[in-house]
N, C-alpha and C positions, 0 to 999 in steps of 0.2 A: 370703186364703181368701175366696171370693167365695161361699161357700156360708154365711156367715152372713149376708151381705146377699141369699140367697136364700130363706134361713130371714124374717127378717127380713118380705119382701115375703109371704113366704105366711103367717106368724100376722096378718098387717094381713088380709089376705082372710080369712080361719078368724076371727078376731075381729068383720068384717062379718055375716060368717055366724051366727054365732053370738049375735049383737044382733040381727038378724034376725029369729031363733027364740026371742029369750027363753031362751036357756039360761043353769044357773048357771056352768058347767065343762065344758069341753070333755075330753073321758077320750084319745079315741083320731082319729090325723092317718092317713090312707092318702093314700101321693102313689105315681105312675106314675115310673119315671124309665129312660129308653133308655141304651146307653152312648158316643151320640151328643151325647147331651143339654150334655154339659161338664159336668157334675156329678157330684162322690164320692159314692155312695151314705153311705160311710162316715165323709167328711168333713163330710157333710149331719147322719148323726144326731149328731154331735161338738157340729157349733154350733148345731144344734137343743134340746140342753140346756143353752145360755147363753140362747140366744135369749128361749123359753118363761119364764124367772124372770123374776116380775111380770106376768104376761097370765093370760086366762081359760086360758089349754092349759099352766099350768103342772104340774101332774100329768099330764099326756096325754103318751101313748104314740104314737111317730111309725114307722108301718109303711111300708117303700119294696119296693113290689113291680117290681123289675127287668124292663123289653122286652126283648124277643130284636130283633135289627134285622132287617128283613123288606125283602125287595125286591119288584117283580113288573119282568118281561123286558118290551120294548117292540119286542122281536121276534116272542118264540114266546108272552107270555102269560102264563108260568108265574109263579106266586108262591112264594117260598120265603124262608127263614132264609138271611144271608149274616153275613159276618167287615166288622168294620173294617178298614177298606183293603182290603178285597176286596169289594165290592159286586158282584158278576156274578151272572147266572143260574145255577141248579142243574141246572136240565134242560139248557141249550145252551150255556152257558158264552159266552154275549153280556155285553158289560160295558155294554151301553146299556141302563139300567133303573131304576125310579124308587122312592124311596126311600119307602116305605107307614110306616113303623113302625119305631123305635130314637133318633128325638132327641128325644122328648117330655119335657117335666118338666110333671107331670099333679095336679093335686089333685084326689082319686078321692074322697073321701070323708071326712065330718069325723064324728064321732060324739058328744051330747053328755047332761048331763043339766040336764033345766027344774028 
């Protein structure tokens, strides 16, 4: 499960952050995650409660706000929502198109108190 060494690598960043700022406790994690990304959303919050015990975000709450995958057409233009393994355009149905948004794993936001 590679989403605890994913957990892992973001409380080292959320803990920079947060020494950073002088906070005492970090309450709440907002990460972005595509379904491109290679990551379980749900295997993320799993080992994100082993992770967290013993760090400032051990009480903190880990919100994963799921991408839509988004293409735009390098023919006609058009930007839209597409399927995994189906990447084409919506308006003309060209399958040459460039992948805007769906693999990101994004730390959006940390939330703490000084």
């Amino acid at each position: 499960m590679h989403e605890l060494s994913v957990c892992l690598a973001m409380l080292n960043q959320v803990s920079d952050i947060a020494e950073r700022e002088r906070a005492a406790n970090v309450t709440r994690i907002v990460i972005r995650v595509g379904p491109l990304s290679g990551v379980v959303p749900e295997l993320l919050q799993q080992a994100f409660t082993i992770a967290r015990a013993g760090t400032i975000a051990e009480q903190a709450e880990l919100l994963t706000e799921e991408q839509p995958i988004r293409v735009q057409c390098l023919r006609c233009g058009s930007e839209c929502e597409a399927r995994a393994n189906h990447l084409v355009c919506c308006e003309c149905g060209d399958f040459h198109t460039r992948l805007i948004s769906g693999d990101e794993l994004l730390l959006a936001s940390v939330e703490f108190n000084r």
